[in-house]
C-alpha positions in Angstrom: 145.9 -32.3 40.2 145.2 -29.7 38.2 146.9 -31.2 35.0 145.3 -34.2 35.8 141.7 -32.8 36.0 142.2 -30.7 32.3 143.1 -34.0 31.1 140.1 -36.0 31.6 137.9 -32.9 31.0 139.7 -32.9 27.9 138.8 -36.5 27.5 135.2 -36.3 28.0 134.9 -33.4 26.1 136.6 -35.6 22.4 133.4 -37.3 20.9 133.6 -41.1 20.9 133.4 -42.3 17.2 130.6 -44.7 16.6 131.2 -48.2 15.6 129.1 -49.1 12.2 127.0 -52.4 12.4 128.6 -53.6 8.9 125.5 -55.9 8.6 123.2 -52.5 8.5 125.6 -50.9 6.7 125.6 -53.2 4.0 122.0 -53.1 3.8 121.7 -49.3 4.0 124.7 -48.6 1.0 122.8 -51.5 -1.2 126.0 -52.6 -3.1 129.0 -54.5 -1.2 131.3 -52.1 -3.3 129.3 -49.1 -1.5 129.4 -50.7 1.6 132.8 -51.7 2.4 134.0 -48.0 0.8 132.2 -46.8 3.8 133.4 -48.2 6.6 136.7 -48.0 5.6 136.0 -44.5 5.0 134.3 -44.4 8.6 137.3 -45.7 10.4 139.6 -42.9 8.3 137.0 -40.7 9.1 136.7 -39.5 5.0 133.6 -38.6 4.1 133.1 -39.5 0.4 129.2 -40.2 -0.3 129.3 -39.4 -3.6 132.4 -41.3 -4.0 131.2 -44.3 -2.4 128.0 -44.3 -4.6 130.0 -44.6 -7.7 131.3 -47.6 -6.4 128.3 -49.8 -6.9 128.9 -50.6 -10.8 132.1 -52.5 -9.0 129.6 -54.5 -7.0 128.9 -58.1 -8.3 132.9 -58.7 -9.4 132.8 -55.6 -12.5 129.5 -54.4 -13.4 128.0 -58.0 -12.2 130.5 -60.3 -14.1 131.8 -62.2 -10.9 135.5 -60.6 -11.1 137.1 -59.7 -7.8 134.2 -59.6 -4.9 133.2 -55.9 -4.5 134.3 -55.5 -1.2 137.7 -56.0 -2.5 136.9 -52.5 -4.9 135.3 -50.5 -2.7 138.3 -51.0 0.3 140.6 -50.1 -2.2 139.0 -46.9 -3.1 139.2 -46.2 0.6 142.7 -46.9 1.1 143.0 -45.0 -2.3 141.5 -42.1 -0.4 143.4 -42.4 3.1 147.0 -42.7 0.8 146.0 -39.5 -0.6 145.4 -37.4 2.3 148.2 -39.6 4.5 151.2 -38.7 2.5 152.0 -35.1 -0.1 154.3 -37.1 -2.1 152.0 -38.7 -5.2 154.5 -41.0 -6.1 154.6 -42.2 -2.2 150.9 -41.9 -2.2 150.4 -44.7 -5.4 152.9 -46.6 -3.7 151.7 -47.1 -0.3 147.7 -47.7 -2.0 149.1 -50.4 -4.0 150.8 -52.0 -1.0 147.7 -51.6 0.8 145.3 -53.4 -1.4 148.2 -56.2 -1.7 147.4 -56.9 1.8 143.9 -56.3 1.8 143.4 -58.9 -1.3 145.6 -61.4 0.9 143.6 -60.8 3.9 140.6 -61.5 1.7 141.8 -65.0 0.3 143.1 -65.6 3.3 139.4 -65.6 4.9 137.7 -67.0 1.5 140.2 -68.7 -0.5 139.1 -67.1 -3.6 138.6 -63.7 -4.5 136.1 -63.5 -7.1 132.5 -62.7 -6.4 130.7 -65.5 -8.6 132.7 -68.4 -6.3 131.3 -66.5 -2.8 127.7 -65.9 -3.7 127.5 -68.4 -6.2 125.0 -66.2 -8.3 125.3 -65.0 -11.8 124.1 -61.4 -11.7 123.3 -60.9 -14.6 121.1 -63.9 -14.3 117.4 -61.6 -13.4 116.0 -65.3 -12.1 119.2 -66.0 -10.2 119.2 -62.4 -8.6 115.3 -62.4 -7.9 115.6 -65.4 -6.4 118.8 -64.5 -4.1 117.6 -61.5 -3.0 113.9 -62.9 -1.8 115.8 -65.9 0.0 118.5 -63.3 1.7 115.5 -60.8 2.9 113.4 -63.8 4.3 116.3 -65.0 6.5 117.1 -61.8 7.7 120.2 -61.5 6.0 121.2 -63.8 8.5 122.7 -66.5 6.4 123.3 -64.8 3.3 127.0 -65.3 2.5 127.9 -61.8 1.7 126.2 -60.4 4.4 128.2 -63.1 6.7 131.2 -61.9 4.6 131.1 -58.7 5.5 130.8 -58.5 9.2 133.8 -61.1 9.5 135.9 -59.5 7.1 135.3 -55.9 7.9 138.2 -56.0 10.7 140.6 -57.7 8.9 140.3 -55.2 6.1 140.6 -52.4 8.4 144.0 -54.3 9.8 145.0 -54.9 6.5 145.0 -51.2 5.6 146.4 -50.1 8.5 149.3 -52.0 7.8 150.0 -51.5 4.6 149.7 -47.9 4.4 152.3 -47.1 7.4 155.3 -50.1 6.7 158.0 -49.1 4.9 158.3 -49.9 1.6 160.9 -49.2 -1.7 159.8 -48.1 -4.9 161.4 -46.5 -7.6 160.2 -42.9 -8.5 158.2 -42.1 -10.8 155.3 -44.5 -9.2 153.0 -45.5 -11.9 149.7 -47.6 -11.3 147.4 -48.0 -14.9 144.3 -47.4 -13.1 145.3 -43.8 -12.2 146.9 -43.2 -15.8 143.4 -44.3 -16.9 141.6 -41.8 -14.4 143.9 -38.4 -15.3 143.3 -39.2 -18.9 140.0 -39.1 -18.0 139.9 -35.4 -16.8 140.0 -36.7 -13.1 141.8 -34.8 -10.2 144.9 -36.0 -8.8 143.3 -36.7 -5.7 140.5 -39.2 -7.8 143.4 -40.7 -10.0 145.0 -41.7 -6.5 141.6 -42.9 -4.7 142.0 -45.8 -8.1 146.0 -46.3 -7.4 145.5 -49.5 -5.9 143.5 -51.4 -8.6 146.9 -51.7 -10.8 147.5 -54.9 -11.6 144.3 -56.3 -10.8 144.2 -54.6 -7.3 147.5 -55.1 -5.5 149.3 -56.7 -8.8 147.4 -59.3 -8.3 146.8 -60.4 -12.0 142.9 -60.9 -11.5 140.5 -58.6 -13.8 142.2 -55.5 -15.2 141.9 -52.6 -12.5 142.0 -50.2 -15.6 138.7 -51.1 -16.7 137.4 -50.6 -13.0 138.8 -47.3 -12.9 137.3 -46.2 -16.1 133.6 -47.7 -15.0 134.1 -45.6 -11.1 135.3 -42.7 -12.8 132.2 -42.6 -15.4 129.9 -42.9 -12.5 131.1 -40.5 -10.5 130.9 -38.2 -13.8 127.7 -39.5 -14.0 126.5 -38.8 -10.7 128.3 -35.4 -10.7 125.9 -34.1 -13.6 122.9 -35.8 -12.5 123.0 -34.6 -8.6 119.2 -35.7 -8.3 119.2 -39.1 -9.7 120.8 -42.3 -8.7 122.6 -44.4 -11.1 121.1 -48.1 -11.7 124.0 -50.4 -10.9 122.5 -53.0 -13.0 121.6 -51.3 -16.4 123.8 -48.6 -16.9 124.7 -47.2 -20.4 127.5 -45.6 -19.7 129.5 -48.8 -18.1 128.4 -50.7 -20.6 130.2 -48.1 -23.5 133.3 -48.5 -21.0 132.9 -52.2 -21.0 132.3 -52.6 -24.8 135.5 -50.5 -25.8 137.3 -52.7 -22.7 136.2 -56.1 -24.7 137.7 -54.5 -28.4 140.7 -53.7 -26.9 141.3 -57.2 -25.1 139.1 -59.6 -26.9 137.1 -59.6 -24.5 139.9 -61.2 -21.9 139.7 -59.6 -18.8 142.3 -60.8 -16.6 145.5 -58.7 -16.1 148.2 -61.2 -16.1 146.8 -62.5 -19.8 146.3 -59.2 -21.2 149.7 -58.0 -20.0 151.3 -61.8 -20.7 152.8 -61.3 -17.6 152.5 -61.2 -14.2 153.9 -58.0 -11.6 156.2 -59.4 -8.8 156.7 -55.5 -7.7 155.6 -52.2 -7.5 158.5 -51.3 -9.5 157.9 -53.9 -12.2 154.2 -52.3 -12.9 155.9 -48.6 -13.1 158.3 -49.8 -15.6 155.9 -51.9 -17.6 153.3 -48.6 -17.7 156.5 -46.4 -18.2 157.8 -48.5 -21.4 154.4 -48.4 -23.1 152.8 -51.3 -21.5 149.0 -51.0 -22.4 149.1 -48.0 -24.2 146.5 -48.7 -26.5 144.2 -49.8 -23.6 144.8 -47.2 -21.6 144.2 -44.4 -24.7 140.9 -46.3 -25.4 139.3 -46.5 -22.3 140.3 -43.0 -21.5 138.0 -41.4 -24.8 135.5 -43.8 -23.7 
């Protein structure tokens, strides 16, 4: 009886960790990017604010160019930042974000049947007529039939799943692991812990061979710089001059292509493929360039 009673004192006494309304939080974080970084982060219980504000240039599919839907980004980062405190190995670490996002992009299409942002909201950001007038139509409906809004309370357990999943199967992978985006980040000055929270983007997140997760690193990592030396102020996700330096150097290197699979002329069946293809030299140049940008 005893035993029994400790038990459920114990019980009562373990605080009961609130459920987010992804709705409100969605809302609240202003970006989809933000947002979804969040509640994954939430259901890890990782607190990254900071983190998760540098996020928002992601929002809009890249810096508003209707690439990969944000959400996409920001649960990445998040599994990025689980992988990292989940395992000591670095190489298992990479390995095990880049598995993750795999599922988490499939569990996106899988709901959607795309994956780009422009084909779900069917808005060109950088449109100022097209934004004004998607934003006054989503406020006066109460967000209630806004598709991202929609998006993101349906999908928000499904990604949670998804990561789950992919960061405790077992998986092979040759050693060294390599992912571009975190090659990008450590060239960048970053910690090892920031150039793993980016693992997952390789490939076009998950080896997918959608827009280069390199250049999405690069624009994350200048943010957070950003918002590391400017503590006070909040970065505008719209009309930033330091993404659009990352992006410019980005469109000199590629001709302004920005899908993985064209850039790289190939596509990455495996984790071990991308290593190899990074190892051997395989965007170099890239890499170097948007590094020193």
């Amino acid at each position: 009886m005893n035993n029994a009673h400790q038990f459920l004192k114990q019980i009562e006494m373990e605080p009961v960790k609130k459920k987010l309304n992804p709705r409100k939080t969605f809302w609240k974080c202003g970006a989809c990017s933000n947002a979804m970084f969040h509640l994954l982060n939430h259901e890890f219980d990782n607190v990254k604010t900071r983190e998760e504000k540098a996020s928002d240039m992601l929002a809009g599919g890249i810096a508003q160019k209707g690439h990969q839907c944000g959400m996409l980004w920001g649960g990445s980062l998040a599994i990025g930042t689980e992988a990292f405190r989940k395992f000591d190995d670095k190489n298992k670490a990479i390995a095990m974000a880049i598995n993750a996002s795999k599922l988490l992009m499939d569990s996106f299409y899988k709901r959607t049947k795309t994956v780009n942002c422009k084909d779900i909201s069917r808005v060109d950001w950088e449109n100022k007529f097209q934004l004004t007038i998607y934003m006054l139509k989503t406020i006066a409906q109460g967000f209630v039939y806004s598709s991202c809004f929609n998006l993101v309370v349906k999908w928000t357990p499904e990604a949670i799943q998804a990561a789950n999943v992919g960061l405790n199967e077992e998986i092979n992978y040759i050693q060294p692991c390599i992912s571009c985006s975190s090659e990008v980040v450590k060239k960048m000055g970053g910690t090892e812990e920031e150039s793993i929270m980016v693992a997952g983007f390789a490939g076009g997140i998950g080896l997918s061979g959608n827009a280069c997760g390199a250049l999405s690193a690069a624009i994350w990592y200048k943010m957070l710089q950003w918002a590391k030396n400017n503590p006070e102020k909040s970065p505008s996700m719209f009309n930033n001059p330091d993404a659009k330096k990352v992006l410019r150097t980005f469109y000199i290197q590629t001709d302004s292509e920005m899908l993985c699979n064209k850039i790289c002329n190939r596509s990455f069946s495996t984790i071990d493929e991308h290593s190899d293809y990074i190892t051997s030299g395989g965007c170099r140049q890239l890499i170097e360039a948007l590094s020193k940008s």
